[in-house]
C-alpha positions as CSV (number, residue, x, y, z in Angstrom):
1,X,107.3,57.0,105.9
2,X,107.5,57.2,109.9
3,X,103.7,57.1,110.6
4,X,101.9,55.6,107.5
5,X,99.9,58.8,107.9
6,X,98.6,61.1,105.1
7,X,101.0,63.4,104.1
8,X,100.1,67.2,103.5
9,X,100.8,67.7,99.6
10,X,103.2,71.2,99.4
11,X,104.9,69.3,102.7
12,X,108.2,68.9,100.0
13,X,108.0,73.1,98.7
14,X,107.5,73.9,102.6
15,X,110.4,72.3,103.4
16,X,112.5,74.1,100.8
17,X,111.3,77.3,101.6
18,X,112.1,77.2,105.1
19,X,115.6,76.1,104.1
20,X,116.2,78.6,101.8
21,X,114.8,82.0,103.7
22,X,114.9,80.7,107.3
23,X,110.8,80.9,107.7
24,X,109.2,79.1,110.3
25,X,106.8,77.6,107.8
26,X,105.1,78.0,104.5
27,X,102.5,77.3,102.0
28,X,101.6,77.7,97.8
29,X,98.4,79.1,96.4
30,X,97.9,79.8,92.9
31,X,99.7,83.8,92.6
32,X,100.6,86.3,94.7
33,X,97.2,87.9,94.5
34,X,95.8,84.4,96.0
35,X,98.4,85.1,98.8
36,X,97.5,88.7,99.3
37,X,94.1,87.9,100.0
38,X,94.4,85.4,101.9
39,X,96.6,86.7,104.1
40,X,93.9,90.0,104.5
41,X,91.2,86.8,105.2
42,X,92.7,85.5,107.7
43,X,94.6,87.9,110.0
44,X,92.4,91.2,109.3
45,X,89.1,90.4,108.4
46,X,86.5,92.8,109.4
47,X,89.6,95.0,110.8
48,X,92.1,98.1,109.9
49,X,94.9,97.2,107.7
50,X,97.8,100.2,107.6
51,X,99.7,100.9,104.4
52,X,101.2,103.4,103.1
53,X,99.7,106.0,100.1
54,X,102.8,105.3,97.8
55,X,102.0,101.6,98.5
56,X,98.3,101.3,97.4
57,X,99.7,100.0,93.8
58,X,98.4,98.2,90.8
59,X,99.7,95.7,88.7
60,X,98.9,94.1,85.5
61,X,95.6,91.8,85.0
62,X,93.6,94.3,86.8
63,X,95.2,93.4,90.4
64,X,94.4,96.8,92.3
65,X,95.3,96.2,96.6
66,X,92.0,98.4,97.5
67,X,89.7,96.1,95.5
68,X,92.1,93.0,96.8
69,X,91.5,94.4,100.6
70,X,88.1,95.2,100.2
71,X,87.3,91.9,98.9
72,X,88.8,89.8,101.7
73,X,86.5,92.3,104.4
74,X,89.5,94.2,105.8
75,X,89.5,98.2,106.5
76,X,92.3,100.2,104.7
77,X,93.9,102.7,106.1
78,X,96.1,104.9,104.0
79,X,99.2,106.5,105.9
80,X,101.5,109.3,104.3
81,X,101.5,110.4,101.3
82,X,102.3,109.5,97.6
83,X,105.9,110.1,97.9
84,X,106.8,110.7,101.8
85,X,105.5,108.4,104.6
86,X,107.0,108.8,107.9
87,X,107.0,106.4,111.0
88,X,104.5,108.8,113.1
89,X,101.9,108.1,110.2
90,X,101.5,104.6,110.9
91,X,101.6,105.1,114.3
92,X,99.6,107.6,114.4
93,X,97.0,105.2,112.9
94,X,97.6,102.4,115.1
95,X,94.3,101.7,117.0
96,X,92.2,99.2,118.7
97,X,90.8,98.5,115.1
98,X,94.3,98.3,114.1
99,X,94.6,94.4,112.5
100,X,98.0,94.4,110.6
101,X,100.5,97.0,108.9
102,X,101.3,96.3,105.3
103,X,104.8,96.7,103.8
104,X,104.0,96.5,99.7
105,X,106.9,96.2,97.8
106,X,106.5,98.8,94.5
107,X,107.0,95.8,91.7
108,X,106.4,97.9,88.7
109,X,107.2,100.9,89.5
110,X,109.6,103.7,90.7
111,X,109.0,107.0,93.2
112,X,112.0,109.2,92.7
113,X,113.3,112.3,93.5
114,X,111.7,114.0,97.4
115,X,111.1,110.6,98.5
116,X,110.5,108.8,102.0
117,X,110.1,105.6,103.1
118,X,109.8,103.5,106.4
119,X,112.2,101.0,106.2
120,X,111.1,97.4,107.4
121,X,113.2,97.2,110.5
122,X,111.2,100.5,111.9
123,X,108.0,98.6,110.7
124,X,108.4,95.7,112.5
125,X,109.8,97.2,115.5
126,X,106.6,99.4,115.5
127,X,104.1,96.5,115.3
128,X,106.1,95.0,118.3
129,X,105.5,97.8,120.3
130,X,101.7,97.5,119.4
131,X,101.6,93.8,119.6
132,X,100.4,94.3,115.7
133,X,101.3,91.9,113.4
134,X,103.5,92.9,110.2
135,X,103.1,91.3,106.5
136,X,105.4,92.2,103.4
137,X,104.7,91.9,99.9
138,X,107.6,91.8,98.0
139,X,106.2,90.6,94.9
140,X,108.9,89.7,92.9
141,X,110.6,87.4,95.5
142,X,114.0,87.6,95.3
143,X,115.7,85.0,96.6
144,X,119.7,85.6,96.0
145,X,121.0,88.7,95.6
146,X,119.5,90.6,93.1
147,X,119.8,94.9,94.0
148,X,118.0,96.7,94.1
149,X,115.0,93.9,95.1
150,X,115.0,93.3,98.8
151,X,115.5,89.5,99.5
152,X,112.9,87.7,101.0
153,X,115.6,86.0,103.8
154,X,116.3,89.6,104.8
155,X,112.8,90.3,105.2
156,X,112.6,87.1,107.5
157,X,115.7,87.5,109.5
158,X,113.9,91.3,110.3
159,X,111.3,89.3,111.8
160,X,107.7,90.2,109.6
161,X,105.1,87.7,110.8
162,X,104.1,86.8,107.5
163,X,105.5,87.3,103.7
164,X,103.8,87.2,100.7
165,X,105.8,87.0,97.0
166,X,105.3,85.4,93.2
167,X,106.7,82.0,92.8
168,X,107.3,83.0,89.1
169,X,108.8,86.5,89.0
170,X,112.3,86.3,90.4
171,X,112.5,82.5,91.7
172,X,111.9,81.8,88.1
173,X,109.4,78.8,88.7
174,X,105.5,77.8,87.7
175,X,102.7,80.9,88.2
176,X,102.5,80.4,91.7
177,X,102.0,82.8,95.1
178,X,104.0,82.4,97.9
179,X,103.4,82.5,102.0
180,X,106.0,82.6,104.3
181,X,106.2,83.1,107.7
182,X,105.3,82.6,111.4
183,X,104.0,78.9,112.1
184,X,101.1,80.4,114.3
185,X,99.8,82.1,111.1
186,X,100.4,80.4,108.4
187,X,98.3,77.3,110.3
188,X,96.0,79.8,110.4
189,X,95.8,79.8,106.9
190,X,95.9,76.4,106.5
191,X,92.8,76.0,108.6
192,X,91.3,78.5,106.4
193,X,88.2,77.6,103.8
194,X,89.3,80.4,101.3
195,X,92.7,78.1,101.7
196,X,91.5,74.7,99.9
197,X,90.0,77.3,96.7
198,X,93.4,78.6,96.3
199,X,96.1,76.3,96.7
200,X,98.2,75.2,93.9
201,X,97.7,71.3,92.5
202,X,100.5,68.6,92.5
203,X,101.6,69.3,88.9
204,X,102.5,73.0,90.2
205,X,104.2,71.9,93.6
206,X,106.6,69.8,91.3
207,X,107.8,72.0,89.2
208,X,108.2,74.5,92.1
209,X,110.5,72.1,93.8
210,X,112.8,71.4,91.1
211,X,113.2,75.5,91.0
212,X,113.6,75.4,94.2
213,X,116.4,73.0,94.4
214,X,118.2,75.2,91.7
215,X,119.0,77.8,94.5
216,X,119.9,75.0,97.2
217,X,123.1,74.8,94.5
218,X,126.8,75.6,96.3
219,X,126.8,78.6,93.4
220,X,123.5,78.9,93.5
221,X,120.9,78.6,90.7
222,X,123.6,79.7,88.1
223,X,123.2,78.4,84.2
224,X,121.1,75.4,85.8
225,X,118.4,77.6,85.7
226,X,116.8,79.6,82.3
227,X,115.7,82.7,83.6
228,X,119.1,83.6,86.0
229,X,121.2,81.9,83.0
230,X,120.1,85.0,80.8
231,X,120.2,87.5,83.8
232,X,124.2,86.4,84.3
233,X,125.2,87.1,80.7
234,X,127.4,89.2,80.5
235,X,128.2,92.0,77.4
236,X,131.0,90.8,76.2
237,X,129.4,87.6,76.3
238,X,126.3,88.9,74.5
239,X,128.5,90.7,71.7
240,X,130.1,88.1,70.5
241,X,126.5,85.9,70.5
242,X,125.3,89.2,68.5
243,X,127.9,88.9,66.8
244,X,128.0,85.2,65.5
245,X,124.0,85.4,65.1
246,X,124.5,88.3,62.5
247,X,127.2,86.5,60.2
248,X,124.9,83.4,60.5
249,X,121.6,85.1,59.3
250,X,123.9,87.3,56.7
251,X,125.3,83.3,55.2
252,X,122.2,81.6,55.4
253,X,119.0,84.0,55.2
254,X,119.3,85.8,52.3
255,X,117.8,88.4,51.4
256,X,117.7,89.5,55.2
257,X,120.6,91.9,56.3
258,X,121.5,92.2,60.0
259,X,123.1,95.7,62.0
260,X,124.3,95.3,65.5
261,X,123.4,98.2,67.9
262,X,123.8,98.9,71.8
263,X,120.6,98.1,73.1
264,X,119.2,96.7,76.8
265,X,116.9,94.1,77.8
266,X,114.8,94.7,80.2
267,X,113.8,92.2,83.2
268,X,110.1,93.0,83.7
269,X,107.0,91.1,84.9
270,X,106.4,92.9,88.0
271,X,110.8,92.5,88.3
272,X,113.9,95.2,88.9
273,X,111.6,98.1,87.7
274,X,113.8,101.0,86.3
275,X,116.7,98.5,85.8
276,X,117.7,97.5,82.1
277,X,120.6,95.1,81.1
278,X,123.0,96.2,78.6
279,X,123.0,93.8,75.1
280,X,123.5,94.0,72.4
281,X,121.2,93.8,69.8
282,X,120.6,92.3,66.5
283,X,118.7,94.3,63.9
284,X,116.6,92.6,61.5
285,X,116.3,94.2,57.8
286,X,113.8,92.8,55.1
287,X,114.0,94.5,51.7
288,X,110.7,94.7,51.0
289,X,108.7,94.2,54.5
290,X,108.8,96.6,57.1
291,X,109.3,96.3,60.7
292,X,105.4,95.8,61.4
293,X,105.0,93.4,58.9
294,X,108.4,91.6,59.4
295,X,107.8,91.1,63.1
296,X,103.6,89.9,62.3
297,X,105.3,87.5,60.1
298,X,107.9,86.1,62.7
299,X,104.7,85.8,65.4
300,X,103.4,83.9,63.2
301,X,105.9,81.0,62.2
302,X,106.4,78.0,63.3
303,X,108.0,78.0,65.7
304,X,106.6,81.4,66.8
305,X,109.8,84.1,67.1
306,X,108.9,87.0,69.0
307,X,111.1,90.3,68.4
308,X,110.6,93.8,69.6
309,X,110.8,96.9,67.6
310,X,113.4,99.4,68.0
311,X,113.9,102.9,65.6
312,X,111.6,101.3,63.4
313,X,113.8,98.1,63.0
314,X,113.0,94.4,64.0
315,X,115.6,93.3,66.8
316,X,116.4,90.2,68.4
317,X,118.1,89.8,71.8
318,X,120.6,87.5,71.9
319,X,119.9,87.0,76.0
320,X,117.0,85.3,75.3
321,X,118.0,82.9,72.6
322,X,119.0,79.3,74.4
323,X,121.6,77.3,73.3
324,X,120.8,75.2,70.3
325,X,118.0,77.7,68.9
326,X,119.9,79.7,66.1
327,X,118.9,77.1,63.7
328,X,115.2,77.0,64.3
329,X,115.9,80.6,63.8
330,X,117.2,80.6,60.6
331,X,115.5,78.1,59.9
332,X,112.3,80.5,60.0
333,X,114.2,83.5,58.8
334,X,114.7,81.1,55.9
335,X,110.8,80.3,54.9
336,X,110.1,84.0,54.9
337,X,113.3,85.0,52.6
């Protein structure tokens, strides 16, 4: 509007981003595994990345960080060990080859028990010292509070150069890959060729903006937004929708029968690993189909109804059953009777 100029397409997501986690600037690609590698590209390419042993991870879709890093030309170097990595070891590796030190964020996965970390403060105060840039991969991107996932606003106000997270996990929005950060760098990136081949199209950058406005809410994203409306429920809540659920398929499914049981859902994709949310949960019993053949059959109906199987019993979770579905429900509980 004030110059008549082109304008750069993901200029309305940038400007959202940097509102909501204080970055300096920001750009989409299309998943966090774009983001990874194009961060590698562009700051350490043909030089020594530093990460930790119990940080060398992989996720699902084949998404392994030593194939990612080898890929974009950088040099890892593995610090510590699988469950105890002290500050000395990444300084220790720090060297004129030295490029960036990489903070992964375990997604999928927990390390209990004799454990040892390097928090992010002594990361980035390290890479200061060494005039070394610092990058975090949090993955999941959380971007309220969500414990035990770090927040990627914290991560910012610790000062990491550049941040890398999913645009779908946490934030709830379209498959997308997130970089935040430094201006400096993520022009860099910008500038970059492997840039253009990643980025996100317009379709993406919309629907990523209306999730994005979600958390610019006074109570944040809140039942405006699917995926943090079934995170907020609570048990009660979901006891009495088991509850009301059970009587309905009990008046209006025959031959089905229903149980409630004490159950959890659990968050996952790459999200809150180890953490489950109680429920509770609706058992599904056909007289003459068994749980294998019951829950085939609901995969296949139209609408599709996807259950899990639980002590040999179909169940249904009433988290993840939006308002105004219970009678598509029983409506296909109905054609299989």
């Amino acid at each position: 509007i004030q110059t008549g100029k082109r304008a750069r397409r993901n200029h309305g997501t940038e400007s959202l981003l940097v509102r909501l986690t204080g970055a300096e600037a920001a750009v989409v690609v299309n998943n966090n595994a774009a983001a990874t590698l194009l961060v590698l590209e562009v700051l350490c390419k043909g030089r020594e990345v530093v990460v930790s042993q119990g940080q060398v991870i992989e996720i699902g879709g084949s998404f392994r960080l030593p194939d990612c890093i080898e890929q974009s030309g950088a040099i890892m170097v593995r610090v510590g060990t699988t469950n105890r990595t002290h500050l000395r070891d990444y300084r220790d590796a720090i060297g004129e080859e030295t490029g960036l030190l990489l903070r992964v964020h375990p997604s999928n996965f927990q390390v209990v028990g004799f454990t040892k970390e390097v928090s992010l403060e002594e990361l980035v105060a390290l890479g200061r010292e060494h005039d070394v840039p610092v990058v975090d991969d949090l993955g999941a991107g959380a971007l309220v509070e969500c414990p035990p996932e770090p927040r990627i606003g914290d991560s910012m106000r610790l000062g990491v150069d550049l941040l890398t997270c999913s645009g779908d996990k946490l934030i709830g929005g379209p498959q997308s890959g997130i970089i935040l950060g430094k201006r400096e760098w993520i022009d860099r990136i910008r500038t970059n060729p492997l840039f253009r081949a990643l980025r996100v199209d317009k379709m993406t950058l919309v629907a990523m903006e209306a999730t994005l406005r979600l958390f610019l809410r006074p109570d944040g994203p809140g039942d405006a937004h699917p995926s943090w409306r079934m995170l907020r429920r609570t048990p009660e809540e979901l006891a009495g929708a088991a509850a009301n659920l059970a009587e309905l398929v009990r008046c209006d499914a025959e031959p089905f029968t229903t149980e409630l049981h004490p159950g959890f859902s659990q968050v996952g994709s790459g999200s809150l690993p180890g953490e489950s949310l109680p429920t509770t949960l609706v058992r599904l019993v056909h007289p003459s189909r068994g749980a294998s053949t019951l829950a085939r059959s609901l995969r296949h109906a139209d609408p599709p109804v996807y259950t899990r199987i639980v002590d040999d019993r179909v169940c249904l979770d009433p988290r993840t059953i939006q308002e105004g579905e219970e009678e598509m429900l029983l409506e296909v509980l109905r054609k299989l009777a």
